[in-house]
N, C-alpha and C positions, 0 to 999 in steps of 0.2 A: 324734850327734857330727859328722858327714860335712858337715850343715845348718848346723851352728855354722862349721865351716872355710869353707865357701861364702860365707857371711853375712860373715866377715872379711878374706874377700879382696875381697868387692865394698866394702865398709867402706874398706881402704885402697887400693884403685883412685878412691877419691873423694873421699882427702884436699885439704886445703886448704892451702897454704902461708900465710902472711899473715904479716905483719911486725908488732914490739911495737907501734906504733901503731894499727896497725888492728885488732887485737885488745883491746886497752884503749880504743879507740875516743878517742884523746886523746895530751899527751904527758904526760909523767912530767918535772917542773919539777927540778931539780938544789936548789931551796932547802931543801929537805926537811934536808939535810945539814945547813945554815946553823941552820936549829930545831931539831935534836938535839945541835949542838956549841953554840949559845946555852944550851939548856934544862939541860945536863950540867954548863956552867960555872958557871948560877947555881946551881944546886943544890949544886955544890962549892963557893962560896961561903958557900950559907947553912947545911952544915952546920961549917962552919968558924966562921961566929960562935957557934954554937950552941956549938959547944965551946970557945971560947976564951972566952966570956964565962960 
């Protein structure tokens, strides 16, 4: 057990910082939003004809 503690304090003596981009290696596009608020409308749509017809 004593091996184990050793092992995780050298562990976070050699953390990394990095920030959301450089971790996803990219960025993260904001459209995502715009295809899940498109995708939710048509589909509220078309069960809407589905029931009114």
């Amino acid at each position: 057990m004593m091996r184990n503690d050793r092992e995780r304090r050298a562990m976070a003596e050699q953390e990394q910082h990095v920030t959301t981009d450089e971790a996803r290696a990219g960025s993260t596009p904001h459209i995502m939003r715009y295809v899940l608020a498109i995708s939710l409308a048509l589909a509220v749509v078309a069960m809407l004809l589905v029931l009114w017809l």
